[in-house]
N, CA and C of each residue as an Amber inpcrd file, in Angstrom:
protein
   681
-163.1480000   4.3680000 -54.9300000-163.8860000   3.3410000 -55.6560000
-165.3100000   3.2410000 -55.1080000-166.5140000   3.1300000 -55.8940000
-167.7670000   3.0600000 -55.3770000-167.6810000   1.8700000 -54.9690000
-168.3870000   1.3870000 -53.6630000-168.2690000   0.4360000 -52.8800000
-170.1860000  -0.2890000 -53.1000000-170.8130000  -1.0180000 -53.3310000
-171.6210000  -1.5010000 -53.7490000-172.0960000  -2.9520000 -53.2140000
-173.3970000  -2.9910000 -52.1960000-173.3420000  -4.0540000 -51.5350000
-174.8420000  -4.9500000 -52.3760000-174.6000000  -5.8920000 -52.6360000
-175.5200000  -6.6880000 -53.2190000-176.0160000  -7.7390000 -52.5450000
-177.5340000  -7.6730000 -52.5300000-178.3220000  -8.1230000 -51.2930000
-178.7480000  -9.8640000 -52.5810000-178.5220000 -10.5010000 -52.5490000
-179.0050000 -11.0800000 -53.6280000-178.8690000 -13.1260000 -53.5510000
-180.0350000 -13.6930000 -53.4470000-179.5360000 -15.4240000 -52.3090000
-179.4730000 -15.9700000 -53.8630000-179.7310000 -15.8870000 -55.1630000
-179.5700000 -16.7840000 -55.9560000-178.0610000 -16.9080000 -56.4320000
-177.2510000 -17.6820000 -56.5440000-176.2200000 -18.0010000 -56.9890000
-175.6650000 -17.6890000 -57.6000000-176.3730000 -18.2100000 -58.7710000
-175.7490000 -17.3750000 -60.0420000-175.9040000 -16.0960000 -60.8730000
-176.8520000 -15.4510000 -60.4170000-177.2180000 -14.1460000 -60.4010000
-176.2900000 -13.5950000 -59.3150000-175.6330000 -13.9870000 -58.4110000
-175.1780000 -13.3150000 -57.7090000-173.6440000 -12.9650000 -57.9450000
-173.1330000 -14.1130000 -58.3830000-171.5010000 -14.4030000 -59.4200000
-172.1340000 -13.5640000 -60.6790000-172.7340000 -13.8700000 -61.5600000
-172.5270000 -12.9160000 -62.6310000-172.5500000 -11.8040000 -62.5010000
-173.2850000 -11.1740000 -61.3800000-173.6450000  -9.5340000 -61.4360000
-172.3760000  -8.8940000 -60.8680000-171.7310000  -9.8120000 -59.7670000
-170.3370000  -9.3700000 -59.2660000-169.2480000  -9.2190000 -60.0690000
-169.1420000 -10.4730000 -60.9810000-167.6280000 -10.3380000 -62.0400000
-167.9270000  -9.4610000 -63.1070000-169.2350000  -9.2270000 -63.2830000
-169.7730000  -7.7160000 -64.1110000-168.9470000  -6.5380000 -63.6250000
-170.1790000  -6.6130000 -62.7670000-169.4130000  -5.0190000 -61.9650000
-168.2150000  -5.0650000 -61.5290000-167.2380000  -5.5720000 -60.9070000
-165.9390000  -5.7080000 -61.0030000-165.2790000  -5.1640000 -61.8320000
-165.8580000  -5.8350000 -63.4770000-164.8940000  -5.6820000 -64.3220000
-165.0900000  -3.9240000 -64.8110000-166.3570000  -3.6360000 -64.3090000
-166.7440000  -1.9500000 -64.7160000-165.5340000  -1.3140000 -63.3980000
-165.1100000  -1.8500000 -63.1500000-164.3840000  -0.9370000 -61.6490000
-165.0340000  -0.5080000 -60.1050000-166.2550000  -1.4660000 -60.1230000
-166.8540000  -1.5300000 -58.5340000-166.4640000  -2.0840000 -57.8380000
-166.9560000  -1.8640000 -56.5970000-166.1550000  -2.4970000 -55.2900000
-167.2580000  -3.5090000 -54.9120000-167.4690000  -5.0720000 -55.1050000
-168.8950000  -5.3390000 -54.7170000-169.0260000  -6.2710000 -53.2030000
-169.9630000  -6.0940000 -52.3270000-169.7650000  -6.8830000 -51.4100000
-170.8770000  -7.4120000 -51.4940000-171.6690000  -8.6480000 -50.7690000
-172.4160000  -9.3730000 -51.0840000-172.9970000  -9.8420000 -49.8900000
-174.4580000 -10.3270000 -49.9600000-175.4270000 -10.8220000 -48.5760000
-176.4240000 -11.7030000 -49.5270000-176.3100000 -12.8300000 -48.7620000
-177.7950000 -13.6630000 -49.2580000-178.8810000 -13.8800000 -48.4540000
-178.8130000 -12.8300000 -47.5340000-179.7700000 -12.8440000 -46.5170000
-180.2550000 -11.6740000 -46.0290000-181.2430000 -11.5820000 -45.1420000
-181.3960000 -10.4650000 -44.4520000-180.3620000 -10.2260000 -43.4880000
-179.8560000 -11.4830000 -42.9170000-179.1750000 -11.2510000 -41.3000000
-177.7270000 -10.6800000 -41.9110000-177.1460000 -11.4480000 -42.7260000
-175.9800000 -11.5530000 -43.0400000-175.8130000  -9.6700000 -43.9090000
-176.9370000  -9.2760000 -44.3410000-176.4220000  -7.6110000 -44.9880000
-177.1500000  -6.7210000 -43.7680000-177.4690000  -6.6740000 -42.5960000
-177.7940000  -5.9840000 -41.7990000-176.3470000  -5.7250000 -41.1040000
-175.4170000  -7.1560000 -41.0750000-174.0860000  -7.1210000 -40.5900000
-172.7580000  -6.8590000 -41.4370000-173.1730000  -6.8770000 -42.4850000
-172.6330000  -6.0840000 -43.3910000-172.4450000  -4.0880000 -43.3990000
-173.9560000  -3.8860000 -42.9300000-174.3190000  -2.8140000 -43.2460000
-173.6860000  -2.2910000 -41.7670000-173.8070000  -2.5910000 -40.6320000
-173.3440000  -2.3040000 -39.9390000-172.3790000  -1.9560000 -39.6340000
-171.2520000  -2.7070000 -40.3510000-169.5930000  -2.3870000 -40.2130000
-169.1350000  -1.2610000 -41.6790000-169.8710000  -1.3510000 -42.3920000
-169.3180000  -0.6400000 -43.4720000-170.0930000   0.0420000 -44.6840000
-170.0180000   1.3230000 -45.0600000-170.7590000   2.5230000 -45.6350000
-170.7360000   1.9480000 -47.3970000-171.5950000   2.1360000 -47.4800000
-172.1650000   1.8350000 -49.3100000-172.4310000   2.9240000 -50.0850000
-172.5090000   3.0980000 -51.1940000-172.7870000   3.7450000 -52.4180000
-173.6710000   3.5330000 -52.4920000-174.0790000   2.2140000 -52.6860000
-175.5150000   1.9150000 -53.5820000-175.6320000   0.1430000 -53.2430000
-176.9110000   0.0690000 -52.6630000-177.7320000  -1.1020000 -52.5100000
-178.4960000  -1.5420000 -53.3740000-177.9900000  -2.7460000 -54.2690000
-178.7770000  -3.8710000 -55.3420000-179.8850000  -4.6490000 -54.3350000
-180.8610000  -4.3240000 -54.2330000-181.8360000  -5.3580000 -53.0120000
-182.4280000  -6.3550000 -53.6330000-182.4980000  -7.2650000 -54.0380000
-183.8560000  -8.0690000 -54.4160000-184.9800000  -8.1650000 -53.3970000
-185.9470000  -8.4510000 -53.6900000-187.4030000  -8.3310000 -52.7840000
-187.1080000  -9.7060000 -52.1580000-187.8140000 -11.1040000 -52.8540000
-187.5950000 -12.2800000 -52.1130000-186.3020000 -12.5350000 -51.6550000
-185.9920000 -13.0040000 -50.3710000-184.8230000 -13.1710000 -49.3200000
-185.4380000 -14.5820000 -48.7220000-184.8060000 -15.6280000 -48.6150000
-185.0010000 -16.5190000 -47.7840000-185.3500000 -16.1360000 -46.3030000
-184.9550000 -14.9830000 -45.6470000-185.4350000 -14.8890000 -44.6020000
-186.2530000 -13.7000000 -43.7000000-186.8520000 -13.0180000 -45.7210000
-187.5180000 -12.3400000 -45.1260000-188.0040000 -11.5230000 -46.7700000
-188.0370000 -10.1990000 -46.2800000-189.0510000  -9.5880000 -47.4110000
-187.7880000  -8.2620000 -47.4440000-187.8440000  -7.7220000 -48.9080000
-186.4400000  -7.0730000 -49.1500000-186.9910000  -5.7110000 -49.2050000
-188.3130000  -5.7070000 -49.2700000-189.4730000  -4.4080000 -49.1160000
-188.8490000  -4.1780000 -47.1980000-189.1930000  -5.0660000 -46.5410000
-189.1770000  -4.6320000 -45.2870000-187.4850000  -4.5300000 -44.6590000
-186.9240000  -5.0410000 -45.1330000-185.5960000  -4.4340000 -45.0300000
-184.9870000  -3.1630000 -45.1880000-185.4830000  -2.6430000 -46.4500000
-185.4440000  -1.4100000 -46.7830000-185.8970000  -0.5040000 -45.6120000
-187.3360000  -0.5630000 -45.3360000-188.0020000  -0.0370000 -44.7590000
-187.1790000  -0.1530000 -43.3220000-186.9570000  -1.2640000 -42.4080000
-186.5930000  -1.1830000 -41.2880000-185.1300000  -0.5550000 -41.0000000
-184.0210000  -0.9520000 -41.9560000-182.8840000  -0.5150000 -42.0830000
-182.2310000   0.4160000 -43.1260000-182.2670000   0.0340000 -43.9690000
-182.1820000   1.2550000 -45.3720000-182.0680000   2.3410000 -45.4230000
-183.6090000   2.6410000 -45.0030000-183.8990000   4.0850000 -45.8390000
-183.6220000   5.0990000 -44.5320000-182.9900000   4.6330000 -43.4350000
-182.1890000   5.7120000 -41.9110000-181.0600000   5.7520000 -42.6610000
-180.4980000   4.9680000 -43.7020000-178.8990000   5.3400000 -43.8380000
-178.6450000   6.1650000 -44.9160000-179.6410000   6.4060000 -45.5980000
-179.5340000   7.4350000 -46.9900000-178.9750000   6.7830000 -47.6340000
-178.6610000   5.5870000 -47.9760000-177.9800000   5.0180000 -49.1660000
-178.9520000   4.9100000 -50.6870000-178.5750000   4.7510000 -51.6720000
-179.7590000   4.6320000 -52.6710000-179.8590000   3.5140000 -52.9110000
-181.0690000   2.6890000 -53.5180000-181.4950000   1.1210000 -54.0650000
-181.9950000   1.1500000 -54.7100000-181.7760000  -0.0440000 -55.8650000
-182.3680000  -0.4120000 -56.4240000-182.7120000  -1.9080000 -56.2960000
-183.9380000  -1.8390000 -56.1720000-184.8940000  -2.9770000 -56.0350000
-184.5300000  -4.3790000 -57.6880000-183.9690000  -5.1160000 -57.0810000
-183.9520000  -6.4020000 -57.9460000-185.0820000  -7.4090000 -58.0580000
-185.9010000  -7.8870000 -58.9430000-186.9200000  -9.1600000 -58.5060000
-187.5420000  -9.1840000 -59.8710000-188.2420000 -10.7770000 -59.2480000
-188.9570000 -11.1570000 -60.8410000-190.1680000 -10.8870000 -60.5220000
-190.3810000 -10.1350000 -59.8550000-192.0210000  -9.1990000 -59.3840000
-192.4400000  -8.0890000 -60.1320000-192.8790000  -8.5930000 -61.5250000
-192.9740000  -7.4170000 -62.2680000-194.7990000  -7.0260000 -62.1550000
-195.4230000  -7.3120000 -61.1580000-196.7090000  -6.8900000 -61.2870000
-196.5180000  -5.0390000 -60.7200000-197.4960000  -4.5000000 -61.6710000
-197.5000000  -2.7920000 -61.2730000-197.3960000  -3.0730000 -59.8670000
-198.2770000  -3.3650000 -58.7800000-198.3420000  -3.0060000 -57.8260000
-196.8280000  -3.3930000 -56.6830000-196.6680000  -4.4220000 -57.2590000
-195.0500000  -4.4030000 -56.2040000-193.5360000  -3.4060000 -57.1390000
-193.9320000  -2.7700000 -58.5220000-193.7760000  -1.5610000 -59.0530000
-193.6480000  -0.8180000 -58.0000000-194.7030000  -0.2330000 -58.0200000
-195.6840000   1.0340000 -57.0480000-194.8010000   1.1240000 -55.7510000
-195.2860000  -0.1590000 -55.2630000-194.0320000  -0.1180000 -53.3890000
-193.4920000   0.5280000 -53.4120000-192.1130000  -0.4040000 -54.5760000
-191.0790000  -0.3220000 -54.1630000-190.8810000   1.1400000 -54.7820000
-191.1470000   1.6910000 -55.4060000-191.0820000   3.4750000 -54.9340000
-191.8910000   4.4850000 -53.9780000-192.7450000   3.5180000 -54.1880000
-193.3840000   4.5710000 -52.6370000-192.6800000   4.5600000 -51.5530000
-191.8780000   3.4860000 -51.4430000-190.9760000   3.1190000 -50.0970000
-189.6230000   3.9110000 -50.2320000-189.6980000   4.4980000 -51.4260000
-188.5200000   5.1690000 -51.5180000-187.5520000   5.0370000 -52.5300000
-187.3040000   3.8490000 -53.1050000-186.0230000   3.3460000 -53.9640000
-186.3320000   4.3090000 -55.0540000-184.7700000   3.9410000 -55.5160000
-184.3980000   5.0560000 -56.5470000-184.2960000   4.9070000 -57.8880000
-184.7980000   2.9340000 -58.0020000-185.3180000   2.4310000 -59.3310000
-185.4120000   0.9110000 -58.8530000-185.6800000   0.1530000 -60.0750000
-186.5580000  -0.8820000 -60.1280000-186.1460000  -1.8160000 -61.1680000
-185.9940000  -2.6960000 -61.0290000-185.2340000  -3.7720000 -62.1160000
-185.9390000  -5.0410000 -62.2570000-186.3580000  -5.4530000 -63.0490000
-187.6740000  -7.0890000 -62.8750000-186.1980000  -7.8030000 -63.9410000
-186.1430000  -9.1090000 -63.4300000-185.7770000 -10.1350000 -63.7770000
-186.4210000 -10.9110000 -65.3110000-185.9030000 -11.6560000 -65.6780000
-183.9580000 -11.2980000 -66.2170000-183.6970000  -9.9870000 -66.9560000
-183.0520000  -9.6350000 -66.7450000-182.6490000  -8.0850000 -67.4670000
-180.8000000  -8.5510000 -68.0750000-180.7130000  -7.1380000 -68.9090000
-179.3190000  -7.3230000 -68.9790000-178.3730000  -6.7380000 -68.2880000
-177.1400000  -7.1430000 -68.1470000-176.2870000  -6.6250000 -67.5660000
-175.4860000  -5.1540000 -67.9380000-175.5970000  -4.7180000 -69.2150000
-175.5290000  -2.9650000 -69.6290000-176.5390000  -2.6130000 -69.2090000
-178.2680000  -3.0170000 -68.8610000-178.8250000  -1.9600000 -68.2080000
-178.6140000  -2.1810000 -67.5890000-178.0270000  -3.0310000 -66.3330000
-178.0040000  -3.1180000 -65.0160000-177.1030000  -1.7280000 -64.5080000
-175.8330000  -1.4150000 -65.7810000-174.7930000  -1.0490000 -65.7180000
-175.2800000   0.5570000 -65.7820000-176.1570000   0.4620000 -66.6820000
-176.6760000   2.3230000 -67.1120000-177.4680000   2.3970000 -65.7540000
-178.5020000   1.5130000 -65.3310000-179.2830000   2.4430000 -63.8170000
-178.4340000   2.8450000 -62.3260000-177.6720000   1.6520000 -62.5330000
-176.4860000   2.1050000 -61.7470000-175.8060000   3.6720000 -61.6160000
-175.4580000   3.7520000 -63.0020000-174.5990000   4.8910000 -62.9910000
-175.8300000   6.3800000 -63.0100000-177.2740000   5.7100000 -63.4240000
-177.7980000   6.8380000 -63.5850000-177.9700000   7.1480000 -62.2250000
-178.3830000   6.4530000 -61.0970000-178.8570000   6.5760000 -59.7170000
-177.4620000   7.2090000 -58.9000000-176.3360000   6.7020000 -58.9300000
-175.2430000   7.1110000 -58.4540000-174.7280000   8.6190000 -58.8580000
-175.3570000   8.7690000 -60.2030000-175.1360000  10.2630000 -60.9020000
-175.8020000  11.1470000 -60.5570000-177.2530000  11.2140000 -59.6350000
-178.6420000  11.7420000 -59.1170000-178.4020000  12.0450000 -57.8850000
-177.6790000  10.8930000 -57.3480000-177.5600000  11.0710000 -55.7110000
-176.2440000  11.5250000 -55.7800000-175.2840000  11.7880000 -56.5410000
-174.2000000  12.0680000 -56.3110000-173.0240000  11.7960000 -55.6560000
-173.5250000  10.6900000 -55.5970000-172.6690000   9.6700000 -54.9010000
-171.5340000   9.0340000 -55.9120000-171.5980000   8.8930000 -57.2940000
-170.7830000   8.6930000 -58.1120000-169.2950000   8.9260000 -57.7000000
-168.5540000   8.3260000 -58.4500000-167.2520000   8.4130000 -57.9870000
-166.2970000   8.9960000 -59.1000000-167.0810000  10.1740000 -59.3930000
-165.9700000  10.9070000 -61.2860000-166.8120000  12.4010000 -60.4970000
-165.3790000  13.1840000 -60.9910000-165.9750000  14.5530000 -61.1520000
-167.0800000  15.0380000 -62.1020000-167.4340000  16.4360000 -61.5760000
-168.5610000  16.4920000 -63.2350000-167.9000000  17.3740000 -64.3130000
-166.6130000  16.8630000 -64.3070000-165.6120000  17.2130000 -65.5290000
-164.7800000  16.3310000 -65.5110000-164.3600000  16.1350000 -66.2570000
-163.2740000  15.0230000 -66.7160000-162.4370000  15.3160000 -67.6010000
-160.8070000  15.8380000 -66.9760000-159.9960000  16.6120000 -68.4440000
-159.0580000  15.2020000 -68.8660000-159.2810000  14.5580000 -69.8700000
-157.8440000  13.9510000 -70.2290000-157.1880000  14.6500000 -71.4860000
-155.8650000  14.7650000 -71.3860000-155.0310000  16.0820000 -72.4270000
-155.7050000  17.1610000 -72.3930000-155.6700000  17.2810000 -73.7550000
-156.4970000  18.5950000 -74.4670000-158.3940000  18.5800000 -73.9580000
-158.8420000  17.9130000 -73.8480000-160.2870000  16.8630000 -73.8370000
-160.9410000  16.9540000 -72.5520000-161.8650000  18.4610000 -72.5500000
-163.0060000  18.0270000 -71.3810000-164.0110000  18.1430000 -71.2990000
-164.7260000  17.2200000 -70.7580000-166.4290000  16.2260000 -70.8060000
-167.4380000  16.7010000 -69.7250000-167.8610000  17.6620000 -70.1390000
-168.6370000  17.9750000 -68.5820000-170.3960000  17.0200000 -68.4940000
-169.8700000  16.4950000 -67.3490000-171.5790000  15.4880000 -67.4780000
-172.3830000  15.5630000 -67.0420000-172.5610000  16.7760000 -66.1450000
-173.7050000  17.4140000 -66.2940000-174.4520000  18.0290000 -67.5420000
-173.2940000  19.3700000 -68.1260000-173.9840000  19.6460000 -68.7830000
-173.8470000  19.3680000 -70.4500000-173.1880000  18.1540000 -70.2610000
-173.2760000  17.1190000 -71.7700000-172.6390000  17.8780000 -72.8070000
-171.2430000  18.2650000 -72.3340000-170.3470000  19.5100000 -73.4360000
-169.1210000  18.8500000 -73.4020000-168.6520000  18.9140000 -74.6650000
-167.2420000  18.5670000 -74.2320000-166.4300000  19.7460000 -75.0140000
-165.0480000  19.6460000 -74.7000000-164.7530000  21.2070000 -75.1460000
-162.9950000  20.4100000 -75.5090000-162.3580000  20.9550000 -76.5900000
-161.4380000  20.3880000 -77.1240000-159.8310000  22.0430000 -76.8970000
-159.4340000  22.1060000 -76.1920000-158.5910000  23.3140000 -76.2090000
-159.2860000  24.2870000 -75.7010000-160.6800000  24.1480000 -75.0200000
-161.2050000  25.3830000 -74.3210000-162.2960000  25.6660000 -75.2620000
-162.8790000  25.0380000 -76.4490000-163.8520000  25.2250000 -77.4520000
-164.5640000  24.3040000 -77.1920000-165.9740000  24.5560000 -77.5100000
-166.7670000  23.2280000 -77.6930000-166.8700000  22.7270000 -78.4760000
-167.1150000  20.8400000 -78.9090000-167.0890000  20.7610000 -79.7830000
-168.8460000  20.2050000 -80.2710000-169.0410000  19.9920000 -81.2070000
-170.5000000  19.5780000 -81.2340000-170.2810000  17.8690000 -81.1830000
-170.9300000  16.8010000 -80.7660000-171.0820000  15.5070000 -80.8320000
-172.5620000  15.2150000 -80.6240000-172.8740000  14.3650000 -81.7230000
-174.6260000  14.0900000 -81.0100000-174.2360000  13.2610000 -80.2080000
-176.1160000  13.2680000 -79.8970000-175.9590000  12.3520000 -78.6040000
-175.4430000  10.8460000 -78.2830000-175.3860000  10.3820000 -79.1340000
-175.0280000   8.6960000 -79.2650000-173.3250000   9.1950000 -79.1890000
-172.9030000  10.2920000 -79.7570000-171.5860000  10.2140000 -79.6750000
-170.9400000  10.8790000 -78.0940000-171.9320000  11.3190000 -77.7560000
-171.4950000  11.7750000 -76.6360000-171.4510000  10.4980000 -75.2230000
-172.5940000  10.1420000 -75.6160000-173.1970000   8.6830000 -74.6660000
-171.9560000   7.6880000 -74.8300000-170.8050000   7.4210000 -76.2470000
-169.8060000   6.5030000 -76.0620000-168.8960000   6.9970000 -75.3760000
-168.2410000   8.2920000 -75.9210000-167.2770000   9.2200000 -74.8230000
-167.6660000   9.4420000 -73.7990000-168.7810000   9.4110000 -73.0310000
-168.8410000   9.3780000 -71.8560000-168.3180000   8.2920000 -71.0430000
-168.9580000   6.7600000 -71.7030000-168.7340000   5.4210000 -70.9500000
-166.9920000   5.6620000 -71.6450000-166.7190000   6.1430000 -72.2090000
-165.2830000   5.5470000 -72.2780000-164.4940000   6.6980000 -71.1580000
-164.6460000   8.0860000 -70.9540000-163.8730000   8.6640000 -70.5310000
-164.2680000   8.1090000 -68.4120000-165.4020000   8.0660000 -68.0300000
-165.9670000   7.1390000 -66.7020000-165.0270000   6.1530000 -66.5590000
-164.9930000   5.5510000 -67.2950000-164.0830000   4.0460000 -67.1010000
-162.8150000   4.3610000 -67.5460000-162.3420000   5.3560000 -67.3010000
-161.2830000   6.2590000 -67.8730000-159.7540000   4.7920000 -67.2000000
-159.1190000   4.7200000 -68.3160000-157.7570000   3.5150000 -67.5380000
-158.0510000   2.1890000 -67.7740000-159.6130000   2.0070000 -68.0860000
-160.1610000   0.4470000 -68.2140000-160.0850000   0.3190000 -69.9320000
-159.8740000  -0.8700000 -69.6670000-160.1720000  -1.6290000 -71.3870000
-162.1370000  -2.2390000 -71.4870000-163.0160000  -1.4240000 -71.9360000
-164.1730000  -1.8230000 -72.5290000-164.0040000  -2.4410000 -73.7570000
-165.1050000  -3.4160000 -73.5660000-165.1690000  -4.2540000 -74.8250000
-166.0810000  -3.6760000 -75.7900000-166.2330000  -3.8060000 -77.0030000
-167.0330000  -3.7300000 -77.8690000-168.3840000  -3.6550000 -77.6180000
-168.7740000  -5.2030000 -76.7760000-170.0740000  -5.4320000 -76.6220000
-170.3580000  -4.8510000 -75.3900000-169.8400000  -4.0390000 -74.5120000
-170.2770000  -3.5430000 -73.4770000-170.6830000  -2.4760000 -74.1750000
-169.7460000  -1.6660000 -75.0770000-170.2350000  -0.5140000 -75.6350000
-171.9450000  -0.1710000 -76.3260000-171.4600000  -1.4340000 -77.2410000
-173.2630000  -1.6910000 -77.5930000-174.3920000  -2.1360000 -76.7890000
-174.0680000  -2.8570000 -75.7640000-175.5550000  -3.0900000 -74.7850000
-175.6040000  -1.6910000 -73.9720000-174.4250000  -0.9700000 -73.9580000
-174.7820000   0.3650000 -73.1460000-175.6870000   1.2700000 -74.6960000
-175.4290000   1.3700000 -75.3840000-175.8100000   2.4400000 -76.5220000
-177.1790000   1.4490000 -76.3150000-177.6000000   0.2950000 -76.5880000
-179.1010000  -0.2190000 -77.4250000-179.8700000  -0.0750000 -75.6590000
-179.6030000   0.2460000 -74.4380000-179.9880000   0.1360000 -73.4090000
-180.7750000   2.0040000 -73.4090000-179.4700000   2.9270000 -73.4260000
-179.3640000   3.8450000 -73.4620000-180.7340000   4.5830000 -74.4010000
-180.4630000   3.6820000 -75.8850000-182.0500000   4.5390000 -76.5900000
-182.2420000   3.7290000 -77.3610000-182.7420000   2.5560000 -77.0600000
-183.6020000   1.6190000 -77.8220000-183.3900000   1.1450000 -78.7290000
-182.4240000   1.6080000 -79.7240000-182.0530000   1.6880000 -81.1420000
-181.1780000   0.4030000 -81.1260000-181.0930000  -0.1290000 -81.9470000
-180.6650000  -1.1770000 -82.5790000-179.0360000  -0.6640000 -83.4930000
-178.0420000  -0.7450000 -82.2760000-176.4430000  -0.3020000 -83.5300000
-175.5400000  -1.4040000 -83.4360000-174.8000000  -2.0080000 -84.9260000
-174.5630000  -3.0730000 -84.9360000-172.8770000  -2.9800000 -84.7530000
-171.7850000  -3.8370000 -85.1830000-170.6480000  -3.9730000 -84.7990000
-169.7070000  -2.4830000 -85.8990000-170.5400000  -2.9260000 -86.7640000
-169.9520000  -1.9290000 -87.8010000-170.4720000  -0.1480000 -87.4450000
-171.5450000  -0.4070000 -87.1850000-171.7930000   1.2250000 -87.1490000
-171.3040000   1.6280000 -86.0270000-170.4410000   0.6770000 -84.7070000
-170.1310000   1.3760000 -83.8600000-168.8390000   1.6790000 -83.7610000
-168.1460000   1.0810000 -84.7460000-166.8050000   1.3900000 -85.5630000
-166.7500000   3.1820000 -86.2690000-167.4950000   3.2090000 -87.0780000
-168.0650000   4.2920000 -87.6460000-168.1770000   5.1960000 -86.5770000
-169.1650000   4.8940000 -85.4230000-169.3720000   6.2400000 -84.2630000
-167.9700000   6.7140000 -83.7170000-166.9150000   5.7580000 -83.4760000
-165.3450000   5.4470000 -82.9460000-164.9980000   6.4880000 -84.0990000
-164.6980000   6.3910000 -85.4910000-164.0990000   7.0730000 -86.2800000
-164.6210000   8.5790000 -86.3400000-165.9690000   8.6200000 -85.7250000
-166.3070000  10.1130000 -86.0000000-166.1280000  10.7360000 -84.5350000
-166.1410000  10.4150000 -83.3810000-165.3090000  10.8010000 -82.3480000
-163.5910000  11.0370000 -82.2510000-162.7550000   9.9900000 -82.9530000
-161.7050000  10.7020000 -82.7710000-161.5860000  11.6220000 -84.3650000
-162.2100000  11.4200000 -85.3150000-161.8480000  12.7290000 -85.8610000
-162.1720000  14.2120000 -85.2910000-163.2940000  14.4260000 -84.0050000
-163.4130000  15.4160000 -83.8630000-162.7690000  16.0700000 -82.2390000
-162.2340000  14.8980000 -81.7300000-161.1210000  15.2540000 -80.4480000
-159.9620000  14.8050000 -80.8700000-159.4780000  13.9320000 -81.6590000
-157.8390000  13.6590000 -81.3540000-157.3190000  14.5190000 -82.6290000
-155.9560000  15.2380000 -82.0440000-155.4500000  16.0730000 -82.8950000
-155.1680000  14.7940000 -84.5290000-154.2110000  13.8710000 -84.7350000
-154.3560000  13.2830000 -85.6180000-155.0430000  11.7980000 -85.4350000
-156.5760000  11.9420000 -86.1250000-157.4880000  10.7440000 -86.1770000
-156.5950000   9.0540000 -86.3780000-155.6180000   9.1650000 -87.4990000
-154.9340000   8.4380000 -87.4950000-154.1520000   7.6990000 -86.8780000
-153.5580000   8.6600000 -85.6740000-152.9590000   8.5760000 -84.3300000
-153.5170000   8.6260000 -83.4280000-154.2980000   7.7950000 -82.4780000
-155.0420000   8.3400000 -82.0470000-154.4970000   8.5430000 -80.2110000
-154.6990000   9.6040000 -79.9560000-153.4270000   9.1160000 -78.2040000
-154.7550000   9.3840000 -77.3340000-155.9050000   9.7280000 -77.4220000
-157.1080000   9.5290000 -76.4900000-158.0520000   8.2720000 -76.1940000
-158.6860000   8.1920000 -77.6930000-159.3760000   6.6560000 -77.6020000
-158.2330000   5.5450000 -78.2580000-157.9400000   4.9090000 -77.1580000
-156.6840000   3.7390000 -77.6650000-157.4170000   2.4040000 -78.3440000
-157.1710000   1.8320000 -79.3540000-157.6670000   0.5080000 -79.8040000
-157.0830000  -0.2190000 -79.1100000-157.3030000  -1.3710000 -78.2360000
-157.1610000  -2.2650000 -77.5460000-157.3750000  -3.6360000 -78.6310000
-157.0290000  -4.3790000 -79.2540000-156.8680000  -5.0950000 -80.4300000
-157.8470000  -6.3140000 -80.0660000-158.9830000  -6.6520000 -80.4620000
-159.2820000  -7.9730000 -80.5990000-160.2980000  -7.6070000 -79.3470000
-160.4690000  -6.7340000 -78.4980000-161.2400000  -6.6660000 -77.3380000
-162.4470000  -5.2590000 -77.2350000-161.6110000  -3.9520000 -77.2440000
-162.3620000  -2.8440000 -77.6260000-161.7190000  -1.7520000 -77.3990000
-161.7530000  -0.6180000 -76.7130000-161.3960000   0.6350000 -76.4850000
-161.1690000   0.8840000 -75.0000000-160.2360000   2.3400000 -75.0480000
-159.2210000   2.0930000 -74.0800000-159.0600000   3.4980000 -73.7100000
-159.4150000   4.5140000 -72.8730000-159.1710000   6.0780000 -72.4450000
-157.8640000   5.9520000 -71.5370000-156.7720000   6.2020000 -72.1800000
-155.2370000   6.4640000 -71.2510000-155.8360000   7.5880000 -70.2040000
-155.6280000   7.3730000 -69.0990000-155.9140000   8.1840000 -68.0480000
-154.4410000   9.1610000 -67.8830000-154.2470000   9.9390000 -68.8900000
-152.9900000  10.4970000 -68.6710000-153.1570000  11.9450000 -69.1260000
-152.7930000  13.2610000 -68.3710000-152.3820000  14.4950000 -69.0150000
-151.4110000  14.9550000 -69.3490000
């Protein structure tokens, strides 16, 4: 399980971003301070560091800098510091992206996985066979019985988040803040019904039946983690 420590003193930013990621299948641990994630960091190895800049007891720039960036972990910088120049820093200092306040929680969810996918730190092979059905994510193929099949990209971008979260029940609306995050585009409840119907007609042996993408009733979609 990716293990994920979140540096973060506001409250409720700090509960929502946790029962988020949770529910994506992270492991999240939490600091509202400088002192308190230095002792964190000390006893136990991370995936990936959520930092915000302002810290009650200190500066989340110089944290990085003093402790951080010796452990090779990757960060992303959290804050409502959207001027270019505290931009600029926080990559010159190293981080591996940048997030200004309030944002949503599917992009929170896509830079995540993109940074964890870069550093390789991710926690999925770069294939993924369920049954007949495999997804290579590197090189954005999926292959049905050893053939490839063609999917554009929006269709590939849902089978991806569904086969990743491979065993989890995604909701609907996670699906769509990941797709309108992903490329800007605006897709509504219905057309992402439609994208669902043109994916399993072109992996599940009968569309009708479907034993890969499971409908989960009233909530969203469902990848049986089974061969």
């Amino acid at each position: 399980m990716t293990k994920i420590l979140l540096i973060e003193d506001e409250k409720n930013i700090k509960i929502s971003i946790t029962y988020y990621l949770q529910k994506e299948g992270f492991k999240i641990s939490s600091a509202t301070n400088i002192e308190e994630a230095c002792k964190k960091l000390e006893k136990e190895m991370y995936n990936l560091i959520l930092l915000d800049v302002t810290l009650p007891d200190g500066n989340g720039f110089d944290l990085y800098k003093e402790v951080i960036k010796n452990k090779n972990i990757p960060v992303i910088f959290l804050t409502a510091l959207d001027e270019e120049k505290d931009i600029v820093k926080g990559f010159e200092l190293g981080a591996d992206d940048y997030i200004t306040k309030p944002f949503h929680a599917g992009e929170l969810l896509s830079r995540i996985k993109n940074v964890l996918r870069h550093t390789k730190n991710i926690n999925h092979d770069e294939i993924i066979k369920i049954k007949n059905i495999e997804v290579n994510l590197n090189k954005k193929q999926v292959l049905k019985d050893g053939k490839e099949i063609e999917l554009t990209a929006l269709e590939f971008k849902i089978l991806q988040m569904l086969f990743e979260n491979r065993g989890m029940t995604i909701s609907r609306t996670q699906i769509l803040e990941y797709i309108w995050d992903e490329n800007e585009n605006f897709v509504n409840d219905n057309t992402l019904t439609v994208y669902i119907k043109r994916i399993r007609e072109k992996i599940e042996k009968d569309p009708n039946q479907a034993e890969i993408i499971k409908t989960v009733r009233g909530i969203g979609y469902k990848i049986l983690d089974e061969n």
